[in-house]
N, C-alpha and C positions, 0 to 999 in steps of 0.2 A: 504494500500500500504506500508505503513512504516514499520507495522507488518511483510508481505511475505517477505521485502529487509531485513530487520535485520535478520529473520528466516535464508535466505539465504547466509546473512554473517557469522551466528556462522556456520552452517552446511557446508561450504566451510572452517571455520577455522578447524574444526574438521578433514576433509576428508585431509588436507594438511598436520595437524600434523602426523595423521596414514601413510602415504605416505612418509612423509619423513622420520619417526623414524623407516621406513625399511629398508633405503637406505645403504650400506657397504661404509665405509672411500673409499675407493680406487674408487667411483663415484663420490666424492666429487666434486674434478676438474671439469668434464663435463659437471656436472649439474649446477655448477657455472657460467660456460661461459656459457649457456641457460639461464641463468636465468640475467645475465648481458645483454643477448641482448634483452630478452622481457623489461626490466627496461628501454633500448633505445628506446624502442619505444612506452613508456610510456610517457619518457621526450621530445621524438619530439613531442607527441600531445600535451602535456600539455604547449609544446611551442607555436605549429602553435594556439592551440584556446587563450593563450594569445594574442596573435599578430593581428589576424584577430577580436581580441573581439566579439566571439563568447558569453563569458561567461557573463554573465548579474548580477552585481551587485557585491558590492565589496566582499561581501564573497564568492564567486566562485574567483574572482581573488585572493584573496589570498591563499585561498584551492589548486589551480593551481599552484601559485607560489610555497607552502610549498612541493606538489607533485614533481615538476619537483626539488627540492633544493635536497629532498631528496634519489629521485631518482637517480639525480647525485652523492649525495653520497656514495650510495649502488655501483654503476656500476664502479665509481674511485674506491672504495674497494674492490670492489670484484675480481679487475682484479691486482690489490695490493696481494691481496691474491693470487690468481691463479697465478700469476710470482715468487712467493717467493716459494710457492709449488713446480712447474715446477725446481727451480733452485736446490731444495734438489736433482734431479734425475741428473741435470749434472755432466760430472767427472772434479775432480779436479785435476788439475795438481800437477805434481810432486813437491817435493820441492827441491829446489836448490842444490847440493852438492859445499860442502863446500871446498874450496883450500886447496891442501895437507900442513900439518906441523902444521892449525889451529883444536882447537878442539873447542865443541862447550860446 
């Protein structure tokens, strides 16, 4: 069993890096907020089986905890990034002119 889940973990690393080293900059954004909202709802479960103590023994709880910690971290950042992104497209307003007789 341990053998088939690792097999399956490098072979899903692999298939993700090919996938995304095709992706064009200008997806970036979209795939960002997709990818922010699967990470939400990574951290609600990892919440709700904290809470309900679904998970049996301390190393499952802390495994849960380190998930949902980091989780949250990914999902605050990534939406960090994604508004700093979005803000390069706003337009900027003009700049002030300046009162006649002053020069700058």
């Amino acid at each position: 069993m341990l053998i088939t889940n690792l097999s399956i973990l490098v072979l899903a690393g692999f298939v993700g890096y090919a996938v995304i080293s095709k992706v064009p900059n200008t997806l970036h954004t979209p795939l960002m907020s997709g990818t922010n909202a699967i990470h939400g709802i990574v951290i609600l479960g990892g919440i709700i089986l904290l809470v309900e103590g679904e998970a049996q023994g301390f190393l499952n709880d802390a495994l849960l905890l380190i998930a949902v910690v980091f989780g949250t971290i990914n999902v605050v950042g990534g939406f960090l990034v994604t508004d700093r992104m979005l803000d390069m497209f706003k337009e900027k307003p003009a700049p002030a002119a300046l009162p006649e007789g002053e020069e700058s």
